[in-house]
Each structure stands twice: as C-alpha cells, then as structure tokens.
C-alpha positions in Angstrom: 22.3 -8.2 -12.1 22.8 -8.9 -15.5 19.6 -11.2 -17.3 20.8 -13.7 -19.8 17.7 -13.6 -22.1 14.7 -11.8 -22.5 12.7 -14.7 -21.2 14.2 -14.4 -18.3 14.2 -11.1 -17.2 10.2 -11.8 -17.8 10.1 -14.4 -15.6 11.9 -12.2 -12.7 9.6 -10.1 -13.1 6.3 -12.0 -13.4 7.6 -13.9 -10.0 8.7 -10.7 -8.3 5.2 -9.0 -8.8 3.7 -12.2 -7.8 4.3 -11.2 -3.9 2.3 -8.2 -4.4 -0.8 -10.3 -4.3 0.1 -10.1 -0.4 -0.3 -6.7 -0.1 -2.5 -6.1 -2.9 -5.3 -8.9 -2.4 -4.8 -9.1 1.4 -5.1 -5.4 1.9 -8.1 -5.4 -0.2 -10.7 -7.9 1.3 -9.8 -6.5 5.1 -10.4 -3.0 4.0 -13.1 -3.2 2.1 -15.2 -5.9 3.9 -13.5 -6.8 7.7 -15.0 -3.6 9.2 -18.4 -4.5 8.3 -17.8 -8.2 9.3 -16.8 -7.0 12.6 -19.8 -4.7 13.3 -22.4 -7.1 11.6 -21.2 -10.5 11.3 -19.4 -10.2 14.6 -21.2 -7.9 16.5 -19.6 -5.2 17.9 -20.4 -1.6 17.7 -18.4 0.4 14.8 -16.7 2.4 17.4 -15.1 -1.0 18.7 -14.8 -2.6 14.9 -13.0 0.5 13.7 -10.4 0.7 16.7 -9.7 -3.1 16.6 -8.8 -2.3 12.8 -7.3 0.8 13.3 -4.9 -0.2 16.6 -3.8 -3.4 14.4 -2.6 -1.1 11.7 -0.8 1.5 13.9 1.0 -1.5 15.8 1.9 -2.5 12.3 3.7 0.8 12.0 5.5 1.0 15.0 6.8 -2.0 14.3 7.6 -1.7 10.8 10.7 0.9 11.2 12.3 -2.1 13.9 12.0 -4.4 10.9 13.9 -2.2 8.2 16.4 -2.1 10.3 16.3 -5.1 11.1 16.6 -6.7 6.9 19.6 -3.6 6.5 21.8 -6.0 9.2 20.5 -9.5 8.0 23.7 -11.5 6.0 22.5 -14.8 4.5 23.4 -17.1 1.5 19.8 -16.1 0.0 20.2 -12.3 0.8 18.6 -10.0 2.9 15.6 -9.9 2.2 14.3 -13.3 0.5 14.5 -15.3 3.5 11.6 -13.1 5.0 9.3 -13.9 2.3 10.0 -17.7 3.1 9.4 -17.7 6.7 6.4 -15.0 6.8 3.9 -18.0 4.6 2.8 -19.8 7.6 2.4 -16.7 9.9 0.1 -15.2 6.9 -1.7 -18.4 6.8 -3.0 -18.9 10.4 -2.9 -15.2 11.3 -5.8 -14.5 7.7 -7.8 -17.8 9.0 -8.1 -16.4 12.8 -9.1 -13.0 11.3 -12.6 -14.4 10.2 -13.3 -16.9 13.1 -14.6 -16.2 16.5 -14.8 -19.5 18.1 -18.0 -19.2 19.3 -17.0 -16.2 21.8 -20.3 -14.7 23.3 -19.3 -11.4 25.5 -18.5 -8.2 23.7 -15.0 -7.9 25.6 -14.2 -11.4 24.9 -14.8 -11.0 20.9 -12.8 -7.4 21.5 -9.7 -9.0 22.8 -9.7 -12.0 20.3 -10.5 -10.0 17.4 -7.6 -7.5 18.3 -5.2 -10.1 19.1 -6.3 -11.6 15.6 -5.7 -8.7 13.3 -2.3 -7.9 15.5 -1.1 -11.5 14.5 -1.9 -10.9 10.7 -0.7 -7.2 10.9 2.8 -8.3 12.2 3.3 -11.3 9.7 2.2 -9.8 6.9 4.5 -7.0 7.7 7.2 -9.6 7.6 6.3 -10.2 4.4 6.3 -6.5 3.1 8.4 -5.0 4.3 11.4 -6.9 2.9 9.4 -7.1 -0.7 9.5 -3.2 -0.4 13.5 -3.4 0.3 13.7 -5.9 -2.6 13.2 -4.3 -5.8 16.4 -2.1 -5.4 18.4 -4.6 -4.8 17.5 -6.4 -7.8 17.1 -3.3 -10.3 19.3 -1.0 -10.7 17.7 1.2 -13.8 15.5 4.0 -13.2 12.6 3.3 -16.2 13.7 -0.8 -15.6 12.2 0.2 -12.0 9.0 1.1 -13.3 8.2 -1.7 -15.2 8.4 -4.1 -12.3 6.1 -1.3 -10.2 3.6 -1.3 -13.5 3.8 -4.7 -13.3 3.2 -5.3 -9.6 0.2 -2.8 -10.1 -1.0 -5.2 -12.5 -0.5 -8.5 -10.3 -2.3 -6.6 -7.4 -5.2 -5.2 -9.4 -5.5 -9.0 -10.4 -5.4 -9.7 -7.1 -8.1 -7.7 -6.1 -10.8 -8.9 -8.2 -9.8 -12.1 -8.0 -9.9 -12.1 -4.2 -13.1 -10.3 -4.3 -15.0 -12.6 -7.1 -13.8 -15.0 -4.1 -15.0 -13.7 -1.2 -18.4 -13.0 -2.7 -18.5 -16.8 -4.2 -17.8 -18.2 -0.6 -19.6 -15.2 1.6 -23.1 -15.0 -0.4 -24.5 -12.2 1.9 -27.2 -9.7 0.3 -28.0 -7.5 3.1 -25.3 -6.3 6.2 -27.6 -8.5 8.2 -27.1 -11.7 6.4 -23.1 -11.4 7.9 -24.4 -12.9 11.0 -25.8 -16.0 10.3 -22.9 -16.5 7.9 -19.9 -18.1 10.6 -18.9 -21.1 8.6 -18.7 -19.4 5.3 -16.2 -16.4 6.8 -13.9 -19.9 8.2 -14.0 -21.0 4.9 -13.1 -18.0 3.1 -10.1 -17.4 5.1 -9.0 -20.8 4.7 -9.0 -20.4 0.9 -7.4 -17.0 0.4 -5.7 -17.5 3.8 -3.5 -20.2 1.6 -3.2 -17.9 -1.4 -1.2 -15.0 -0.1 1.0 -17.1 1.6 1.8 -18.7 -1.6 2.6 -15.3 -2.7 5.7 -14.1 -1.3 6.9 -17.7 -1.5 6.8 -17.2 -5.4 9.0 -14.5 -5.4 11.0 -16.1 -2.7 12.0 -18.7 -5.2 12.3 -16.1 -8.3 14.1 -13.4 -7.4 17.9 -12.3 -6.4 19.3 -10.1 -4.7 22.5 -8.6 -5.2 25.6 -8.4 -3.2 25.8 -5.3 -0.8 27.2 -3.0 1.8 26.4 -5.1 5.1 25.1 -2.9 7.9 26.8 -3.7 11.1 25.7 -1.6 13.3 24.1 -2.6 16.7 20.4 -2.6 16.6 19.3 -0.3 19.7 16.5 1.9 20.4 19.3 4.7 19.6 20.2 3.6 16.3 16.6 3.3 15.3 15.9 6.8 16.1 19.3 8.2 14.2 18.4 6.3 11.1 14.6 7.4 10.5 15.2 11.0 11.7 18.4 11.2 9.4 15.6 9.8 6.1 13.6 12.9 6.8 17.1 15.3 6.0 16.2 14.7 2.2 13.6 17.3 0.2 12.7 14.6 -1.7 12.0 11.9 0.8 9.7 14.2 3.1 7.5 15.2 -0.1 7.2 11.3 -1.7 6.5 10.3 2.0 3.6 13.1 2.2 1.9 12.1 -0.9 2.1 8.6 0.2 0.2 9.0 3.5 -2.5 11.1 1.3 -2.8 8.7 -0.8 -3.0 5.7 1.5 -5.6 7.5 4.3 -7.5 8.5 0.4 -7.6 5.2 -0.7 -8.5 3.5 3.0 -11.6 6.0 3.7 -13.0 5.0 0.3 -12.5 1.0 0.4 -13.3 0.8 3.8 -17.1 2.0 3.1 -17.3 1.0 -0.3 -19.7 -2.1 0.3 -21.4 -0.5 3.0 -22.0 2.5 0.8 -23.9 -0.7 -1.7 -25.6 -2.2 1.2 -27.3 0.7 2.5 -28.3 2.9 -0.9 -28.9 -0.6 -3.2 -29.0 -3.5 -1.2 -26.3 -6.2 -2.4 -28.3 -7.5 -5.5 -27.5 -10.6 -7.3 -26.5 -10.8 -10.8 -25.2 -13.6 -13.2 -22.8 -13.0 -16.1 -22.2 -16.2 -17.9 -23.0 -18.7 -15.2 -21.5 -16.7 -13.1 -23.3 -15.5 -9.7 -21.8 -12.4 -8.6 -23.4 -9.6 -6.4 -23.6 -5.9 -6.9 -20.4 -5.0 -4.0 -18.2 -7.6 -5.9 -19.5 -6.1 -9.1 -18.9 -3.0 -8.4 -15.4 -3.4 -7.1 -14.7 -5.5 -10.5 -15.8 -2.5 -12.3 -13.5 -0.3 -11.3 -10.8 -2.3 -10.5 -11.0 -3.0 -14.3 -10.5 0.7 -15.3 -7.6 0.7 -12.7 -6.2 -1.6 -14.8 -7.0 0.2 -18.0 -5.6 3.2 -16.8 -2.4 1.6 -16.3 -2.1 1.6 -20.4 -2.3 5.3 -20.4 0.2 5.8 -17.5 2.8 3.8 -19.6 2.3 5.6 -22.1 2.8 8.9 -20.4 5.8 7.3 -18.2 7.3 6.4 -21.6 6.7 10.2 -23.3 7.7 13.0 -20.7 10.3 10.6 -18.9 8.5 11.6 -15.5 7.1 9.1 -12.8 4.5 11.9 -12.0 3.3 12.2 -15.7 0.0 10.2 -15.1 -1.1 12.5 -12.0 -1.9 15.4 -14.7 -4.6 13.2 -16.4 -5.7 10.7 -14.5 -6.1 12.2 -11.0 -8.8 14.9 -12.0 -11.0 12.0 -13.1 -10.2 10.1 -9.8 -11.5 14.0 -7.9 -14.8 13.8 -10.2 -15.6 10.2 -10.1 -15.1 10.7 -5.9 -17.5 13.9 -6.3 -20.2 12.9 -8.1 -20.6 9.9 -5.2 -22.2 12.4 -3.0 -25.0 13.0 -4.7 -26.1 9.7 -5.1 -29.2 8.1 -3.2 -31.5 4.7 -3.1 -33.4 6.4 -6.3 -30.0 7.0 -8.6 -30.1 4.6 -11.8 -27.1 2.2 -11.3 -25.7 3.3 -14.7 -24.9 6.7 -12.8 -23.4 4.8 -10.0 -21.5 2.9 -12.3 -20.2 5.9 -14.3 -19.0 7.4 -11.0 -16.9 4.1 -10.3 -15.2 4.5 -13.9 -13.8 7.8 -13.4 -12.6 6.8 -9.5 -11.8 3.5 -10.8 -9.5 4.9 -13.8 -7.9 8.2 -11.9 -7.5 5.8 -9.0 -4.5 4.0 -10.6 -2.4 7.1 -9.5 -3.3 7.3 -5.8 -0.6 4.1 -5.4 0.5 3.5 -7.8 2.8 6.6 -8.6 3.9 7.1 -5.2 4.8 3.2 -5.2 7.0 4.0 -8.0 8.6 7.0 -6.7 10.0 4.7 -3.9 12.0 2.5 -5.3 14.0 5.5 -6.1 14.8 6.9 -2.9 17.1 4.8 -1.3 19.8 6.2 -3.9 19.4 9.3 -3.3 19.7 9.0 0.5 23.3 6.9 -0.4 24.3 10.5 -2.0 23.7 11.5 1.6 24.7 9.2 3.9 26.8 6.9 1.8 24.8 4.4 3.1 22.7 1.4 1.4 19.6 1.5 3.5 16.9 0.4 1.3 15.3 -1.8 4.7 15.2 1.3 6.5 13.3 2.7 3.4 11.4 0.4 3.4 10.0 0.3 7.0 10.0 3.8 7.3 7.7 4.2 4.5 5.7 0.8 5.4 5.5 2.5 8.9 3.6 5.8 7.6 1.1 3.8 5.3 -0.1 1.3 8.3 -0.6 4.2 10.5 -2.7 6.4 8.1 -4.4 2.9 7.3 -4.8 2.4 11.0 -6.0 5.9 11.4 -9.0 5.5 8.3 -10.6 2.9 10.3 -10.4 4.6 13.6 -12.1 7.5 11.7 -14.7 5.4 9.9 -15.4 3.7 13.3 -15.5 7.1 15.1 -18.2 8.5 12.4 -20.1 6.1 11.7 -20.9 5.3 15.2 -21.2 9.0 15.9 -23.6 9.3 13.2 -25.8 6.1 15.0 -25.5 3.8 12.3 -26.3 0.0 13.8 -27.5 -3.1 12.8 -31.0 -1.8 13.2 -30.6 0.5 10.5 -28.5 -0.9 7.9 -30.1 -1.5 4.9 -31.5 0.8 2.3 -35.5 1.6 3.9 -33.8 2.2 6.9 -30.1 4.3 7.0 -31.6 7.5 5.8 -30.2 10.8 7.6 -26.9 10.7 9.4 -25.8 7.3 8.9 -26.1 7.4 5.2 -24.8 11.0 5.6 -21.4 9.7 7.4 -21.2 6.9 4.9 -21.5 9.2 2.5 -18.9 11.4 4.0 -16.1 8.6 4.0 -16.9 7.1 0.5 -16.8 10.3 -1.2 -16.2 13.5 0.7 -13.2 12.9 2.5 -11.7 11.0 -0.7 -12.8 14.2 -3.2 -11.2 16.9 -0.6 -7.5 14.0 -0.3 -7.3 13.6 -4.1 -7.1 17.4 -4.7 -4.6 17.5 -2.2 -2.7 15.2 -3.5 -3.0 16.4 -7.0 -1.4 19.4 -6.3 1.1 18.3 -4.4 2.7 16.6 -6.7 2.9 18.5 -9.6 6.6 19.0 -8.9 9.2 15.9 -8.6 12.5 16.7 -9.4 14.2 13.8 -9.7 14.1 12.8 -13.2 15.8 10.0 -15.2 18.8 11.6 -16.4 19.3 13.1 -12.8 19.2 9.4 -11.4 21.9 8.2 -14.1 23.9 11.1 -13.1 23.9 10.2 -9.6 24.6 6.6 -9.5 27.5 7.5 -12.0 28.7 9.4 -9.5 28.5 7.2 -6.4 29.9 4.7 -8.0 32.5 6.8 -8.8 33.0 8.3 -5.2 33.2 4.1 -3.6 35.8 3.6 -6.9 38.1 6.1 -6.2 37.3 8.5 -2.8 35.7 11.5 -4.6 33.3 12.4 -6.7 34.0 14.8 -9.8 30.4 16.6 -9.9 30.2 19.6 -12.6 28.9 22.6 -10.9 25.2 21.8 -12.4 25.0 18.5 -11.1 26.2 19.6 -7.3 23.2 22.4 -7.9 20.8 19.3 -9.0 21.7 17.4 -6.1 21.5 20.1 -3.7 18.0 21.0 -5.0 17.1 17.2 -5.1 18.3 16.9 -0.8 17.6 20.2 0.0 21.0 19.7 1.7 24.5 21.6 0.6 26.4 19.8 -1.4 29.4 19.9 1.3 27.1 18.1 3.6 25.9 15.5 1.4 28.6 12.1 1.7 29.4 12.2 -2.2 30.7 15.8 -1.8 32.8 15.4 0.8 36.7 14.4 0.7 37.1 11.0 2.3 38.5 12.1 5.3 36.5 15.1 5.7 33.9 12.7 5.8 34.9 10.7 7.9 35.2 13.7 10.3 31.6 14.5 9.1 29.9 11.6 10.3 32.2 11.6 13.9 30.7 14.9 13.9 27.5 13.9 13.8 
C-alpha cells in the first residue's frame, strides 16, 4: 500500500505496534508474577499452579493452527484480519479480570477448576487477538527492511509495555514477601481491572490504524483434513523448520527465566522497597525495569547492525553472548551477593535478551513469501497460527516444568522467603532463572548463525512471483532457481513458481 506522506506512514506504524502491548504487557505480568499468585496468593501447590498455567498455554496452541486457518478464509469490507482485533477487546477484558479473582472459593479443587477455566478464557481471547496481528504485518508491508522497522518498532511498544505494566502491578500489588500475596485479594481485583482495560485497548488501536491489502481469498472448506494438509505442507520449507526451531528456543528461554524472575527476588533479597523521585517501587519491579531498559538500549545496536550487514540475524553475533553471561553469572548468586552484582547480571541478560524475540519475531514476517514460492498460496493466517501454536506450547510447557521442579524440590509457602529457601528450593529456582536459560541461549546462538534468506534474495523472489501470477511462468536465471532451492530445501521443479501452469496444476492434483 502506497503512504501519501511520511507522517503517515509514522502513524501506521506507531498504531500497528500499539497492539503489541497485548502480547507484550499481557504476556509479561502472567509470566513473571501469575505463577507465584497462584501458589501463594491463591494457594495451591506449585505442581497445581504450574499445570493450570501450562495446560492454558498448550490449549492455546492447539487452538491456534484452527484460527490461521480460520483469518486465511475470512472476506470482509475491513479485511481479514482487523475485524479480530475489534471483537477480541471485551473477551481480553473479562477473561484478564477473572485471571486475578477467586471469588471467595475455599476447596483446593474448586480454586483448580476456576483458575483453569480462567486462564483458558484469557488464553483463547487473547489468541484472538494475536494471532491475526501476527497475519497482519504482511499484508500491510510488503518491503523486506520496511518489515523490520515495524518489528523494531513493535519491540519497542512491548518493552514499553512491560515496564509500564509492571511499574503498575507493583503500584496496585504492594507485596514484600511471597507471603504478603495472600492477604492481598482486593488489590489482585483491582489490578486486573486496570490493565485488564489496557490491552484491550490495544488491538483496538491498531484496529482503527491499519489496512490491509487486497488478497488471494482462500476458499477452501475448513475440515480437520484441510488443517492437517496446510501445517504439514509449512514444515516442506528449510527455512521455515529452522526460524520455527529457534523460535520455540527462544520462547521456552525466555518463559523459564520470567517465570522465576520475582521468585528468584523474593527468596535471595526479599522484595525491598525503594523510592526514586516520589516514586515507590520495589526491588522485583526494579529489577525488571532495569533490564527491560537495556532491552530497549540494545535495540539501538541491533538497528544499527540490521542497517550494516543487511542480515536479520546480525544482532545474534553480539548481543546473544552477553544474554549467555548475564544468564550465567545468576547462578552463583546468593542472599550475601551485593545488589550491584545482581544488577550487573540483569544488564548483560537484559541487553543480549533483545535477541531471544526479537530476531526470530522479525524473521517471520518473512516466511509467508517464501512458502507462496512453494505453494502459490498467500497463507500468512496459517503462518501465523502455526507459529503462535509452537510458542504457546513451549510457553505452556515452561510452567509445567517450573511447577514440576519447584514442587519436586519442596519449595512451599513455609519456606519462601530468604532465612528460609536455602537448599533445594533455592537450588531449583536457581535452576530455572539461570541454568536452563544459560544452556537455551547457547543453543540458540548457534543455531542461528546461518539464515539464508537475505534482502536481495527476498526482492528477487517477490519479483518473480509477481511475475509467475502476471504472466504463467517465472523466468529464474540459473542462480536464482539454485537460491531458492537452497532457501526450500525443495527442487526448483517442485516448488509452484517453477512449474509450467499446467504442470502445476497437475502438481497439486498430484498431491
């Protein structure tokens, strides 16, 4: 779509990053503190808090495929995706408010079933929020580096998000110790009834300023069948299968560490209180803030490095290690550390951490056009959901591990607080904060050291399905068939856009 003036391409993309907040805030307050509202301020045990969690975010999955299917055969007059964001704001609202209230519920099983039936609720709407916003961006961009600047930007919006939501949380939730949780009812209602309201505003702001262009309308019926065909047929592509793996190392990275982060601070330095200009703010939001803020610091450098080698992955060479130390030096870190060392440590995470999302959020946007060199096919939805799919399960599975261990490991609410959670509970704390993420980021790092798909590879290719849908065929040199082949990992006489139009018609009877 072409933008009339620079002001308002800006605008797009300041209202398009806006419905990040969803994902970026929302995700970040239920990671980082729901599991340790659920054992303490709820009581249940951390086996039952971390499978409540964890079989929310795995329902999330299943059902995320259903709904990228589901956006690739939606026709209206605002698009195929925008009409998601609009009706997923109430559903966000009522489903983040029931997340944080029990009703008064006494027996365990009760609180089990309600709190289950909660985070199902807000799983599923805020799915219907996402995964559409996921589907969005390529239908509104078509330019490769044009791409990243709305996913730098989006980083930005969410990083925002986070401390915001968190400088929130801790104003409305004024808990020092894990015990204080349960004694604090009316302040959890009231904190989901404020940020409840402001991620529903989100995708409602990019509702109203975005567009979407005009595409290929999938027609197909919807069927169990169909479903199965169109995910199986994503995983064909080289390129898909390794952005997909370094997405689910990065998300289960990322969800091990947040998910213990303030139980890491409540059981090695208590949850002091500190004031910065009139401001009251407690060591877990502190913290958090901290290294959210060299998140966002880091994302200078990745620009930078996006803008000079030309390569998505660029960042990953320099940021990551520091992201492996920062993770590192957490384990050695007890009650008797100075909180400058502590602090430190959160820079380095904090700073290489900007790449555990961030660059395999960026990668995405671009697969969908390769999978068109394959199919023929603009399936961005089923992109989308596939990819939503593997984050929520690797997300669901963090918590069921952190549940698992840390109940293993007989942490309670008898123990938690820093006199007390010596041993094996601080050990498995310990162990999800900063082992598991140390052993994940090196992974990771080397994983992706090679991406071939690079901008002038990307021009080529929409050059040249564009030309195929002009005219039938598609004049590749013999360099470009051997790029795309080593981009699929396919032949090029099996790939759509190297294939005669009848042939491929043939092709896909075949198949």
């Amino acid at each position: 779509m072409k933008e009339n003036s620079k002001a308002k391409k800006a605008l797009r993309m300041v209202t398009y990053s806006a419905g990040y907040m969803l994902g970026g805030g929302g995700q970040q307050i239920t990671s980082m503190y729901y599991l340790n509202f659920l054992i303490f301020g709820a009581g249940l045990s951390p086996a039952a808090a971390g499978f409540v969690s964890g079989i929310a975010k795995v329902w999330d999955g299943l059902i995320d495929p259903f709904l990228g299917l589901l956006v690739d055969r939606t026709k209206t007059r605002w698009g195929a995706c925008r009409p998601y964001l609009l009706f997923c704001a109430l559903p966000v609202f009522v489903s983040y408010y029931l997340l944080w209230n029990g009703f008064g519920i006494a027996s365990q099983a009760g609180k089990f079933l309600f709190y289950l039936f909660a985070c199902i609720f807000f799983s599923t709407a805020s799915s219907l929020g996402t995964v559409p916003y996921e589907a969005l961006l390529p239908r509104m961009v078509e330019s490769y580096t044009e791409r990243t600047h709305y996913s730098v930007l989006r980083s930005l919006f969410a990083g925002m998000a986070s401390a915001g939501s968190v400088w929130l949380f801790d104003l409305l939730v004024p808990a020092k110790e894990a015990a204080d949780y349960a004694g604090l009812g009316s302040d959890f209602k009231r904190m989901g009834l404020v940020l409840g309201a402001v991620f529903a505003i989100a995708p409602l702001v990019t509702f109203a300023g975005s567009r979407e262009r005009t595409k290929i309308y999938d027609d197909t019926h919807l069927t169990p069948r169909a479903l199965f065909s169109e995910y199986t047929s994503l995983l064909r592509c080289r390129l898909y299968r390794k952005t997909f793996a370094l997405n689910l190392l990065g998300v289960f990275t990322a969800y091990c560490s947040t998910a213990t982060q303030v139980l890491f601070i409540l059981l090695v330095y208590s949850n002091r209180s500190y004031t910065f200009f009139g401001i009251p703010m407690r060591l877990a939001s502190l913290s958090i803030n901290w290294e959210g803020a060299w998140e966002v610091l880091s994302f200078l450098t990745s620009i930078y490095l996006l803008s000079r080698f030309k390569k998505k992955q660029a960042p990953l060479a320099l940021n990551f290690p520091l992201h492996i130390v920062g993770s590192a030096l957490g384990l050695i870190i007890t009650s008797k550390t100075p909180l400058w060392f502590y602090f430190l440590t959160q820079a380095l995470s904090g700073y290489g951490a900007s790449c555990i999302q961030f660059i395999p959020t960026t990668l995405l946007a671009d697969l969908p056009d390769v999978d068109e060199v394959i199919t023929g096919k603009e399936r961005e939805g089923v992109s989308a959901g596939f990819v939503n799919m593997g984050k929520q399960v690797m997300q669901g599975l963090a918590f069921l591990l952190c549940g698992g261990v840390l109940s293993a490991f007989g942490l309670n609410e008898s123990n938690a607080s820093p006199e007390l959670a010596q041993g094996a509970p601080l050990f498995a704390v310990k162990l999800l904060f900063s082992g598991i993420p140390t052993v994940c980021g090196i992974c990771m790092w080397l994983f992706a050291q090679r991406y071939p798909l690079s901008p002038e590879i990307h021009a080529m290719l929409k050059m040249r399905v564009a030309e195929k849908r002009r005219t039938g065929n598609a004049a590749c040199t013999a360099e470009e068939k051997t790029a795309l082949e080593a981009l699929t990992g396919l032949t090029y006489s099996a790939l759509w856009i190297g294939t005669e139009e009848e042939d491929h018609e043939a092709l896909s009877q075949k198949e």
